[in-house]
C-alpha positions in Angstrom: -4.3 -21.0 9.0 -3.7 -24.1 6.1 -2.8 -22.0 2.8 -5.6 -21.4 0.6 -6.8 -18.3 -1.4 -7.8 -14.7 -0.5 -11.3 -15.7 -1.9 -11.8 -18.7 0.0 -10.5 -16.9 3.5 -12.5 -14.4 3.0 -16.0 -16.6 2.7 -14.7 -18.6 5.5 -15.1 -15.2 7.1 -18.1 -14.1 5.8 -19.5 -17.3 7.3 -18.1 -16.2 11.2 -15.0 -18.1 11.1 -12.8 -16.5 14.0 -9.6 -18.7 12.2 -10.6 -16.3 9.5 -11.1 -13.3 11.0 -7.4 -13.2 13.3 -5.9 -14.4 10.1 -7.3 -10.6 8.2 -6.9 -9.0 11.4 -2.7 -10.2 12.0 -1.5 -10.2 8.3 -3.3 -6.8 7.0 -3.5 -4.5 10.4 -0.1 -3.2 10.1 -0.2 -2.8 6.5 -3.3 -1.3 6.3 -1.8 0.9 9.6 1.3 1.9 6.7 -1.2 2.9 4.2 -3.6 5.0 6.2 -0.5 7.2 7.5 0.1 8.0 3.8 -3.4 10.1 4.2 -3.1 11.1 7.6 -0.1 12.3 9.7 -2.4 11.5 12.9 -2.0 8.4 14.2 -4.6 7.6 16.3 -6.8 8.7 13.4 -5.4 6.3 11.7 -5.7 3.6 14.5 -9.2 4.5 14.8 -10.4 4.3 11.8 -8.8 0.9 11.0 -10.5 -0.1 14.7 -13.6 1.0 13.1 -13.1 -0.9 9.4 -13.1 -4.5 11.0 -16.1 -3.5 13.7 -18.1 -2.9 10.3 -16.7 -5.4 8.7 -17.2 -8.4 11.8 -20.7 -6.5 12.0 -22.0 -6.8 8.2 -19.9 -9.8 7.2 -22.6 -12.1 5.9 -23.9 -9.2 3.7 -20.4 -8.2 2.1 -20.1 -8.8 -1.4 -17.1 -11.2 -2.5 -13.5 -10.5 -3.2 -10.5 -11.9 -4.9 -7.9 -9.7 -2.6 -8.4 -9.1 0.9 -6.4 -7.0 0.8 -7.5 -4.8 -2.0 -10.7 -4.7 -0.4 -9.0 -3.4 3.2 -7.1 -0.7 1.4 -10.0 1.0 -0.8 -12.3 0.5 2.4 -10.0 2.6 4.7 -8.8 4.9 1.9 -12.5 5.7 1.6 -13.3 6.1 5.1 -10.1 8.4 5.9 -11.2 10.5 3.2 -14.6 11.1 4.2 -13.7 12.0 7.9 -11.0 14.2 6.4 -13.3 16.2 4.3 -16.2 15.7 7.1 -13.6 17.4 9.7 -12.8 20.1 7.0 -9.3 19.2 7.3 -6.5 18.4 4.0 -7.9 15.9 2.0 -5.8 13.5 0.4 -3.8 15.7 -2.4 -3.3 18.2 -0.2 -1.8 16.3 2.4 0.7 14.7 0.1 1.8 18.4 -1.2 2.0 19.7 1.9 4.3 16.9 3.8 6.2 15.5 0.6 3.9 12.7 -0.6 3.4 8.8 -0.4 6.1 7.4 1.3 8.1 4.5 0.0 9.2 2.5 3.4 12.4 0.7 2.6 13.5 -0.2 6.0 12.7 -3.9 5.9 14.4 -4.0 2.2 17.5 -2.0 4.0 18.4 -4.5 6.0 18.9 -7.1 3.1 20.9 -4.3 1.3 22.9 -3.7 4.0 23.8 -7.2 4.0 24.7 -7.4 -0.2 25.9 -3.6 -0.6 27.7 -0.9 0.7 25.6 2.2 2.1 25.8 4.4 0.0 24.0 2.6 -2.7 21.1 2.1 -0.1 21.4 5.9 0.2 21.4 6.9 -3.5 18.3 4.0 -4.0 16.6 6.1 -0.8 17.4 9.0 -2.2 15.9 8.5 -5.7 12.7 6.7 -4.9 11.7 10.1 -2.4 12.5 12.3 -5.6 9.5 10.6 -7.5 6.2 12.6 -7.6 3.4 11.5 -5.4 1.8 9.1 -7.3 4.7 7.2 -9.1 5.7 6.6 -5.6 2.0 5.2 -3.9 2.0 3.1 -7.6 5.7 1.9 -6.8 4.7 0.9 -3.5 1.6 -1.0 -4.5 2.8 -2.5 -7.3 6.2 -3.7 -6.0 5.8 -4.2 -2.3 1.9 -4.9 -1.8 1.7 -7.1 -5.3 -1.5 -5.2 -6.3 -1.9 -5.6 -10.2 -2.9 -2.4 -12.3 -6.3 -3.3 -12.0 -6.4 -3.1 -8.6 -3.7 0.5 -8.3 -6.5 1.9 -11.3 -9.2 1.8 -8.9 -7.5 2.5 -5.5 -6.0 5.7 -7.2 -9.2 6.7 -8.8 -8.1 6.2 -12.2 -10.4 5.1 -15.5 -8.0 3.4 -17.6 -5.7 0.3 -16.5 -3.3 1.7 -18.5 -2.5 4.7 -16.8 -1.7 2.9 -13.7 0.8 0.7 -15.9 2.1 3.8 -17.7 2.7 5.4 -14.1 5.1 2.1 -12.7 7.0 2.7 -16.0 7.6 6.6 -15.8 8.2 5.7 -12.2 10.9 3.1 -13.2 12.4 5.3 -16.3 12.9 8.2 -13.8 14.7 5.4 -11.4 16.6 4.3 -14.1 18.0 7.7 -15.2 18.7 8.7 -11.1 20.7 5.5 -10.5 24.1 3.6 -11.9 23.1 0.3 -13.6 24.7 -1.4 -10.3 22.3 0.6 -7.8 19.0 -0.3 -10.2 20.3 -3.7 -10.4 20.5 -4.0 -6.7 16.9 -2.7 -6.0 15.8 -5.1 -8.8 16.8 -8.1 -7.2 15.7 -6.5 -3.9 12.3 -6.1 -5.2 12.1 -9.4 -6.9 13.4 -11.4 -3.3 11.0 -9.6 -1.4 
């Protein structure tokens, strides 16, 4: 699909483009497939429910509202419908999932191979090692901020929070805590990671 922005793909879709629609579908199923695991350690659940997001989504589209981040949109849409089948099933709901099998996940195996290409392994370790000793939510704000480019804005309301700046103040205490876990050399070398990828 010729570049052009979220906004206008997305009321190319809304108007029953199927360029459109493959285009959502292949650049945001497997993310979207990442991000539901976070709530659910079920897979199919997980498969299911994203299978279920773009059949309402293909059925409803020229009644959806407008967005600036497809993306954004796909995230707080599945979030939302995990959650209610979650607490409709009477199983964990989102915070108790995360204390029960060690919180959001920070997936750094596509950054790990351009580590292992600039440094030795056990800086990737010690980096590995750090970002899974955050709490919960520095590490889901980590990951949106850094690897999905979601602005605070957008992390504010997908983590259910009232003020932008607590999502901002999260990436920093997120970032202090990396600082004080890691030699300058190892923060340096996720810094350069994060800003290549």
């Amino acid at each position: 699909m010729q570049a052009t922005s979220e906004q206008q793909i997305w009321e190319e879709f809304k108007a029953g483009s199927d360029e459109a629609l493959s285009y959502i579908y292949q650049t945001y199923t497997n993310k979207l497939y990442n991000y539901g695991r976070q709530f659910s350690p079920n897979p199919d659940l997980v498969r299911d429910a994203i299978q279920d997001l773009f059949c309402e989504i293909i059925q409803s589209r020229e009644r959806l509202g407008t967005t600036t981040s497809i993306k954004f949109y796909l995230f707080a849409s599945l979030k939302h419908k995990l959650a209610r089948h979650l607490q409709k099933e009477g199983k964990l709901i989102y915070t108790d999932i995360h204390k029960e099998e060690g919180g959001f996940e920070i997936d750094l195996a596509d950054e790990l191979d351009l580590f292992d290409k600039i440094f030795p392994s056990d800086v990737n370790k010690s980096i590995v090692e750090a970002c899974e000793k955050l709490p919960q939510k520095q590490r889901e704000a980590i990951a949106m901020y850094f690897f999905e480019e979601m602005s605070y804005d957008e992390i504010a309301k997908l983590m259910a929070m009232t003020k932008v700046k607590s999502a901002r103040a999260l990436v920093y205490r997120a970032l202090e805590s990396l600082a004080n876990s890691l030699s300058f050399a190892e923060l340096y070398s996720m810094v350069i990671v994060w800003m290549a990828w």
